[in-house]
N, C-alpha and C positions, 0 to 999 in steps of 0.2 A: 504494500500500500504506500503511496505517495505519503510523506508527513503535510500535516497543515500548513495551509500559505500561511508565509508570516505575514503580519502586520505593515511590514516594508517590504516592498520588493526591489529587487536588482534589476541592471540591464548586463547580463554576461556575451559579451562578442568574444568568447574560447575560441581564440584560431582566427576571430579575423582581429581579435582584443582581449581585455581585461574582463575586471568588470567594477560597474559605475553605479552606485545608490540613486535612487530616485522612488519618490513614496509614490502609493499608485494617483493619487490626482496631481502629482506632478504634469511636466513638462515632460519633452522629449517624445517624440512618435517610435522607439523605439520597441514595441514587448516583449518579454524574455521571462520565465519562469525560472527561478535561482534559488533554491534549496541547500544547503549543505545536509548531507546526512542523517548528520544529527537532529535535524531542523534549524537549526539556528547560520544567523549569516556567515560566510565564509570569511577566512581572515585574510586578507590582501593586503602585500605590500611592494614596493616597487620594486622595478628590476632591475638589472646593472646591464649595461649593451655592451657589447665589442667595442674596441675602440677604432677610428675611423684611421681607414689604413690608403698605401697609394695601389692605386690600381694599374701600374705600370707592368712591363713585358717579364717575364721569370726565367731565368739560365739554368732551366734542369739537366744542361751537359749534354755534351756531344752523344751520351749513349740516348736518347729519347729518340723515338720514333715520329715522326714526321706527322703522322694521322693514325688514330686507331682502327684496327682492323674493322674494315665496314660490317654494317647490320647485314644479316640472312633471313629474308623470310621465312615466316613459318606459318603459314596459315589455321591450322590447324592445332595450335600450339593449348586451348583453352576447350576441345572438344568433350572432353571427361566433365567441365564443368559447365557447359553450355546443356549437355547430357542431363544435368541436373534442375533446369529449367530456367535459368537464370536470363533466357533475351524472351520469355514467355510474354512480358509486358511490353515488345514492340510491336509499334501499330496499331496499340488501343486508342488513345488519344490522341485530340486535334488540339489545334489552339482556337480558343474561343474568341482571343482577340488579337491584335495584330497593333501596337502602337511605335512611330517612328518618333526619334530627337533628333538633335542637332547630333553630328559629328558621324554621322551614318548609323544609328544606333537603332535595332529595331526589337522592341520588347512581344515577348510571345507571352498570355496568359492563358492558364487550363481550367477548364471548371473540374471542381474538386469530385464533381457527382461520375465524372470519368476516370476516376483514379489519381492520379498527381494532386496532392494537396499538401499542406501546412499542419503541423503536426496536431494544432490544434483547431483544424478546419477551416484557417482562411486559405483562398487561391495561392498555387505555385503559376510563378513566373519563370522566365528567362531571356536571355536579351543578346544577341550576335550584332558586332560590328564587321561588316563586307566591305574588306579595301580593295580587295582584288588583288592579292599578293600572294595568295598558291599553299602556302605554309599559314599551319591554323594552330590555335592557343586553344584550347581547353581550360578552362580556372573553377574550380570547384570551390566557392567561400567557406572557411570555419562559421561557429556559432556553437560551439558545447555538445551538449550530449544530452539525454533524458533517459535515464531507466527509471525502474519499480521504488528505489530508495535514493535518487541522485535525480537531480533534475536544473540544469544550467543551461540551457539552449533558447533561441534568436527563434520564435514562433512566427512568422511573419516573411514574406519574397518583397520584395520593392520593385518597380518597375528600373529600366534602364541598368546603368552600368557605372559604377562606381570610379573614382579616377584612381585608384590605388597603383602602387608602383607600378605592378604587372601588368596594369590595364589600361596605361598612360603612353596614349601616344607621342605625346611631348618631353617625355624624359629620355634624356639622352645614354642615361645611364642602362633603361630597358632594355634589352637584344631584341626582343619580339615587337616591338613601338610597332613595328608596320603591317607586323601581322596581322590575317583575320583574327575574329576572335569569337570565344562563344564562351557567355557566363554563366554560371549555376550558382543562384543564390544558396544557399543551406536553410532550411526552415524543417526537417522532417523530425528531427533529434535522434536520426540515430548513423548517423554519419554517415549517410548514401546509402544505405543498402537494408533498412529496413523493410518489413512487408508485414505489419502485426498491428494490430487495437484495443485496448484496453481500458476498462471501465473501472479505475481506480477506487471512488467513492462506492462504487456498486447501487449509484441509484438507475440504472436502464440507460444510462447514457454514455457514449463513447467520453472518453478524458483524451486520450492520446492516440493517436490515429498516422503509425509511424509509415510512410509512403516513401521512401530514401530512392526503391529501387523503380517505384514506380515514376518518383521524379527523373530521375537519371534518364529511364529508358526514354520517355516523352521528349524529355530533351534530345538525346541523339535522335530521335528521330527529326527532328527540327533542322540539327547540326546536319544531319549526313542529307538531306534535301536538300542545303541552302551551300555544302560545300562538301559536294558528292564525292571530289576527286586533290585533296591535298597531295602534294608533295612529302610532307614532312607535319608531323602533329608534337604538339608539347600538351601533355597533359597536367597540371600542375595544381598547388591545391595546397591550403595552407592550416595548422591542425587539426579541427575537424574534418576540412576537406584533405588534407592530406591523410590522413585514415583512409578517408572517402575511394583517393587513388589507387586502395589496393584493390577491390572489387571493380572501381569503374573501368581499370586496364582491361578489365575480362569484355567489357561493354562495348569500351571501345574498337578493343582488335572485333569484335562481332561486326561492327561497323564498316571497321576499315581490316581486315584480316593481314595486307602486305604493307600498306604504310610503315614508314619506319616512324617508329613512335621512342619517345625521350620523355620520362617522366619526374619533375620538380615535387620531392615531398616536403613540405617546410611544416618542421614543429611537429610532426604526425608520423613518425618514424618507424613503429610499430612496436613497440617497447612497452610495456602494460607492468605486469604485478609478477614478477619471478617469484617471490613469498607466497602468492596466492594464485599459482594457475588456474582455479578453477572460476575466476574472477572473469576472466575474457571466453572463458565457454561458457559460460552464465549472461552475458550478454549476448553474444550472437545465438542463445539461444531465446532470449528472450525479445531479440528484435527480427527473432525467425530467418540467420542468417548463416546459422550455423552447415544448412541445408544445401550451400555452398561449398563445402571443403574437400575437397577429392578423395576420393577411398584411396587413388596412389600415395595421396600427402600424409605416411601414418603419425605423423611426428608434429603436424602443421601448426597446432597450440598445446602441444603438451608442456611445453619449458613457462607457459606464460605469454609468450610472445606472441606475435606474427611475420617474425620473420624468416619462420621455416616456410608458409604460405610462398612470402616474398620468394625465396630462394626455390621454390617450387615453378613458379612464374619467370625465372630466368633465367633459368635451366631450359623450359620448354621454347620461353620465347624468344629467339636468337634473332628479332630485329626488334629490340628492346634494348634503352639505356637507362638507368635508374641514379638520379640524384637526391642524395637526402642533405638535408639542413636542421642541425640545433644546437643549442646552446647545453653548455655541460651540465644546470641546473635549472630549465627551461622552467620557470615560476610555477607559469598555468597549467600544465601537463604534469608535473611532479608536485607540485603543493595542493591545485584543485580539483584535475580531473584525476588523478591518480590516488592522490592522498597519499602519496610514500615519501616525499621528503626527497631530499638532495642524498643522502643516505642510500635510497631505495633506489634513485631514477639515474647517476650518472653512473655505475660500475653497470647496468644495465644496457645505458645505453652504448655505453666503449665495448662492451664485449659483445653486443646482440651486431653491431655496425661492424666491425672487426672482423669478423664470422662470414659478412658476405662479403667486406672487402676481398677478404683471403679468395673467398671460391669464384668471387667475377671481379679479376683486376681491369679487365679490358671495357666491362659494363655496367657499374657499380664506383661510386664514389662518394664519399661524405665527406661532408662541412660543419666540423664542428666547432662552436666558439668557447669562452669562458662567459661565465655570468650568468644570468639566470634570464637574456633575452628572451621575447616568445615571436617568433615568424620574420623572415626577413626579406619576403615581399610584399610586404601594404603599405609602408613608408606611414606616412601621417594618417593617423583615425580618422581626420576630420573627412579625409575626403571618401568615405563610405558612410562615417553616421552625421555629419552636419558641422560646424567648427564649434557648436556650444558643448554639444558631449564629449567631439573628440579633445576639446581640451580639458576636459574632465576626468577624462577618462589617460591622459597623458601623465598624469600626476601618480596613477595606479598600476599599470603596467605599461612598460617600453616594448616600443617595436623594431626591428630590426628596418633597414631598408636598403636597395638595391644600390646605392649609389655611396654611403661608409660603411656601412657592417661587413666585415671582413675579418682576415687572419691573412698571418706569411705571406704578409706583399697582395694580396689578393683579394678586391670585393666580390660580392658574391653575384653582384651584375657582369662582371668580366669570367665570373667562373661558370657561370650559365650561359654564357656566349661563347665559351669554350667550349663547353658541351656539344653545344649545337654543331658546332665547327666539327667536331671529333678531335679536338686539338688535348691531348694528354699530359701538353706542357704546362701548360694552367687549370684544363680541368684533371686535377689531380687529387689524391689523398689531402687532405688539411686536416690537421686534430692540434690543436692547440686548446690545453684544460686549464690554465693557469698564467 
């Protein structure tokens, strides 16, 4: 059972933010349901960022290889879990609406009575900007999480497209600035890949109404319409959507089976409760997601993690490159979606990231900082929740961004444009803990 609303509610942006007090007749168009556990509000305090480094050329020595061995298709890399029914929701839904803005921006909205909704039954939206550039962005937003005793998650999709680092065609710093693009707001609370509802109070009425995968699929169908035939896809996603990245790969390659696909995980790394494995089976069984996991994968969350999942997925998928991004005591992911502490979450995350470094040096690389940053592609809050929260919300957790957040000579805008490049002299291992 959900504990009682308290008396104050929170605004939590987990993954795209912090989180920012505001009582319910307050201000702010923002809603978000924020619980701690216990019931009582969560303790938040700010974070320490990377320090801003130069983002100049790196001399890793005449032995470095020119360009990494090119991606191989595989088409059929995700068949065992497609088997499982996981592309069953394309082609259910249309968009009921159709709204353009300025900058080429065109917002799809779904009625909820079709499937894709908001967790707590307002419309799911999503919004693609068509430049005509060949290469497309994928951006899955954070917003928390919601189960049975935890509930922190961004109820709500907005129309249009936030200007956040990744999504800003005018920063110089972005590699993808000119790319197409296509956004997925977060409103389901269970980080993409829910399919389950649940009537909390048990008065005959749904409470939660978790549509993760039903969002997703609506959207690619949108996506693969409006941009049948990329070149090159960045899927990218920052912590709740970065979670979000590990299922929607399966969604995507359904879509595009040969694309060569490069996937940005920031803050979402796949690192959960090693103390308590039975913590992330307990979730993806309760957002009915667990129905996912390959009977080949027999290992896939037994440690706690998912990053046996991950290493399953890149092994299979040999036109697949996987970048991760975090901080060694990422605040919001080890203090509030996790509850284990710097303690629990950084000997985790160096050994679960390590593990795949070791077995895909050619397709697999992490970015790790010191501090307890959380995401280092949204730059400034204001520019996804308004300038009055995100300066409110500035004072409570720091964000990382594409243009100082860095380590070893390196930002992490010039190590994502390395990626893209297949350039291994800059996109390379970085692990600086201290």
């Amino acid at each position: 059972m959900l504990q009682e609303r308290l008396g104050v509610r929170w605004v939590l942006l987990l993954g795209l933010l912090g989180a920012a007090g505001c009582d319910d007749g307050g201000g702010g168009g923002a809603g978000a349901d924020a619980r701690a556990p216990d019931g009582g509000a969560a303790d938040v305090a700010p974070a320490d960022a990377a320090a801003p480094v130069d983002a100049g050329p790196v001399d890793a020595g005449d032995a470095a290889p020119a360009r990494l061995p090119p991606l191989v298709p595989a088409p059929d890399a995700y068949a065992e879990i497609e088997a499982l029914g996981i592309t069953r929701f394309f082609g259910r839904a249309q968009p009921i609406a159709e709204t353009e803005a300025e900058g080429g921006i065109t917002s799809f909205t779904f009625d909820p009575a079709d499937g894709p909704v908001c967790f707590r039954g307002e419309p799911f939206s999503m919004a693609v900007r068509d430049r005509g550039h060949g290469d497309l962005l994928i951006f899955l937003q954070g917003g928390g999480a919601c189960w049975s005793d935890f509930c922190f998650a961004i109820d709500f999709a907005r129309e249009g497209m936030p200007p956040i680092d990744i999504l800003d065609p005018a920063l110089e710093a972005n590699p993808v600035r000119d790319w197409d693009v296509a956004y997925l707001p977060y409103c389901d609370g269970s980080l993409f890949v829910g399919e389950a509802a649940y009537d909390d109070d048990d008065d005959g009425e749904i409470d939660r109404q978790h549509a993760g995968l039903r969002n997703v699929s609506a959207a690619l169908d949108v996506i693969a319409a409006r941009f049948p035939a990329p070149r090159r896809i960045l899927l990218a996603g920052s912590s709740g959507g970065a979670y979000g990245t590990i299922l929607t790969t399966v969604l995507v390659r359904a879509k595009y089976p040969t694309t060569p696909l490069y996937v940005f995980s920031d803050s979402g790394v796949g690192v959960a409760k090693a103390a308590e494995p039975t913590f992330l089976a307990d979730l993806l069984v309760e957002f009915d997601a667990a129905q996912y996991l390959p009977a080949s994968c027999t290992d896939c969350i037994t440690n706690g993690h998912l990053t046996r999942l991950i290493a399953w997925q890149l092994e299979r998928d040999t036109n697949l490159r996987l970048a991760q991004f975090s901080s060694v005591n990422d605040f919001v992911i080890a203090n509030l979606f996790l509850m284990i502490g710097p303690a629990g979450f950084e000997p985790a995350l160096l050994e679960e990231t390590a593990w795949l470094a070791e077995r895909f040096p050619d397709r697999y690389r992490r970015f790790i900082v010191p501090g307890k940053l959380h995401t280092t592609l949204l730059g400034d809050a204001s520019g996804f929740v308004g300038p009055e929260l995100g300066e409110r919300l500035a004072g409570v957790v720091e964000l990382g961004n594409m243009t100082d957040t860095g380590a070893d000579g390196v930002t992490v805008g010039a190590w994502l444009e390395a990626m893209l490049a297949d350039d291994p002299v800059v996109w390379r291992e970085i692990v600086v803990t201290e």
